[in-house]
C-alpha positions in Angstrom: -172.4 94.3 -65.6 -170.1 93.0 -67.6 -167.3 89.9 -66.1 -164.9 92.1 -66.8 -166.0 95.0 -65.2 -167.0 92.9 -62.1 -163.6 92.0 -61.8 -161.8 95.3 -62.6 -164.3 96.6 -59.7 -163.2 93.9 -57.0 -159.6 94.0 -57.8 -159.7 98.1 -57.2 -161.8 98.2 -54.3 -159.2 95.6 -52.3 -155.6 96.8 -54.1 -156.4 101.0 -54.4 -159.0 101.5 -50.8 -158.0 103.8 -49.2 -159.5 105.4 -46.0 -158.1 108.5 -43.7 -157.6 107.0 -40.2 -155.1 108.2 -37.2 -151.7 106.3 -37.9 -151.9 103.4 -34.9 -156.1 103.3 -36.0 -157.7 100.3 -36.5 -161.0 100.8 -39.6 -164.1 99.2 -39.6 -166.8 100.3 -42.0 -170.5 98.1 -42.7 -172.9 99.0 -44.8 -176.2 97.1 -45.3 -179.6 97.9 -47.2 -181.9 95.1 -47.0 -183.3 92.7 -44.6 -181.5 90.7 -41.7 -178.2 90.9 -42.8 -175.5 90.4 -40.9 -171.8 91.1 -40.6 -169.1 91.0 -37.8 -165.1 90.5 -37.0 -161.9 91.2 -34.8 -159.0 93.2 -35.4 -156.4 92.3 -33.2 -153.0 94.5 -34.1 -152.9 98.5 -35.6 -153.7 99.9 -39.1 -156.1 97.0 -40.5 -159.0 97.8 -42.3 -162.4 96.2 -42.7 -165.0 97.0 -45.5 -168.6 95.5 -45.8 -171.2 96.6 -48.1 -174.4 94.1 -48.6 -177.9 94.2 -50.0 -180.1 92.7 -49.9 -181.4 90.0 -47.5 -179.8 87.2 -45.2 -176.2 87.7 -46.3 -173.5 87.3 -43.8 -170.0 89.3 -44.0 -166.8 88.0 -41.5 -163.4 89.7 -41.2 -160.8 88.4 -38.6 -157.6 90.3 -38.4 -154.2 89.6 -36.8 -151.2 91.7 -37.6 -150.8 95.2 -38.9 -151.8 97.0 -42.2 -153.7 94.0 -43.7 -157.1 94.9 -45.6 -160.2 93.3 -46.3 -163.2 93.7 -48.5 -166.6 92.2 -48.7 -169.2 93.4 -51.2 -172.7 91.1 -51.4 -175.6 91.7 -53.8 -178.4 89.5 -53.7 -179.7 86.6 -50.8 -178.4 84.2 -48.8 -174.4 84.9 -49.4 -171.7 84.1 -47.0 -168.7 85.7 -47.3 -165.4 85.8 -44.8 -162.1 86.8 -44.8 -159.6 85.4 -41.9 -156.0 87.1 -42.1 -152.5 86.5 -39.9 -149.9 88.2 -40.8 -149.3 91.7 -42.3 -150.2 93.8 -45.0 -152.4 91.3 -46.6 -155.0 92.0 -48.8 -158.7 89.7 -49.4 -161.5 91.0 -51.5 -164.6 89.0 -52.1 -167.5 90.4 -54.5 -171.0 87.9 -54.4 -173.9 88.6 -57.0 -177.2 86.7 -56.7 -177.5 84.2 -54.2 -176.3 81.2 -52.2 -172.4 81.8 -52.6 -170.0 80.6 -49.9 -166.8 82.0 -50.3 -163.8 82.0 -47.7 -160.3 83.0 -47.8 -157.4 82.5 -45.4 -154.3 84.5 -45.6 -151.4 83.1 -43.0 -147.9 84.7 -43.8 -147.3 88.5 -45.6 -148.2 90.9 -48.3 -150.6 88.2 -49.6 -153.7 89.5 -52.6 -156.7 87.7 -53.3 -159.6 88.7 -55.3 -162.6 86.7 -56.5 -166.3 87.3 -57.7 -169.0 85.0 -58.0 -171.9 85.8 -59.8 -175.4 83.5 -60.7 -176.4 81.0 -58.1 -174.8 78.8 -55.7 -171.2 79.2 -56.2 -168.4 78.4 -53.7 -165.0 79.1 -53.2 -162.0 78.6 -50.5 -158.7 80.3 -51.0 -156.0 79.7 -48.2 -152.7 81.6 -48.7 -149.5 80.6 -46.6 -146.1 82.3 -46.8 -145.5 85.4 -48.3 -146.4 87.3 -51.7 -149.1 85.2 -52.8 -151.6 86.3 -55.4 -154.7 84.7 -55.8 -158.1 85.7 -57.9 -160.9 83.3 -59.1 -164.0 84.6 -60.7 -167.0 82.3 -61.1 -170.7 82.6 -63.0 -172.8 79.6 -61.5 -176.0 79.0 -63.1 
């Protein structure tokens, strides 16, 4: 897959998902092929929505949510990749897309209508975004040998 493709695909999943819930409906979807993966959260508020997708084996997925309408999306391929999205606020959006193995990557939205994206691909890679205020955009991609 190409880096570019790899970002246009993160960047869609977190700006166009969309998902057919009741209006007040909090959405939390996980899915995992593999071996002892893991993935959890919170949603504390009304119309957030969680995404995790990982396979593989020993990945871990986290999504914390306080506030209304914010979104977040975690997609792991490979071992041993941590990803976690922690969001106060409203109608912020985090995506995180991992390829191979031993990637950290955290990001922290505090304010509203925050975006951002990243992907890390190769081995090892880490990354911590922290947005405060409102209308931040963020995106890092990263190939780590």
């Amino acid at each position: 897959m190409t880096r570019r493709s790899i970002i246009a695909t993160a960047f869609a999943a977190v700006v166009g998902f969309t998902a057919v819930v009741p209006a007040m409906a909090n959405d939390v979807n996980i899915e995992q092929y593999g071996w002892r993966n893991s993935a959890g959260g919170g949603q504390h508020g009304y119309r957030n929505r969680i995404h995790f997708y990982q396979d593989g084996r020993f990945n871990s997925a986290i999504g914390q949510q306080y506030g209304h309408r914010n979104l977040a999306v975690i997609g792991q391929r490979g071992a041993n990749n941590y990803g976690a999205t922690y969001q106060y606020g409203n109608r912020n959006a985090a995506g995180i897309a991992q390829f191979g193995s031993n990637h950290t990557a955290i990001l922290t939205q505090d304010g509203n209508g925050n975006i951002a994206a990243g992907v890390q691909a190769g081995h090892g890679c880490n990354a911590d975004v922290s947005q405060g205020g409102s209308g931040n955009v963020a995106a890092f991609v990263q190939d780590c040998p």
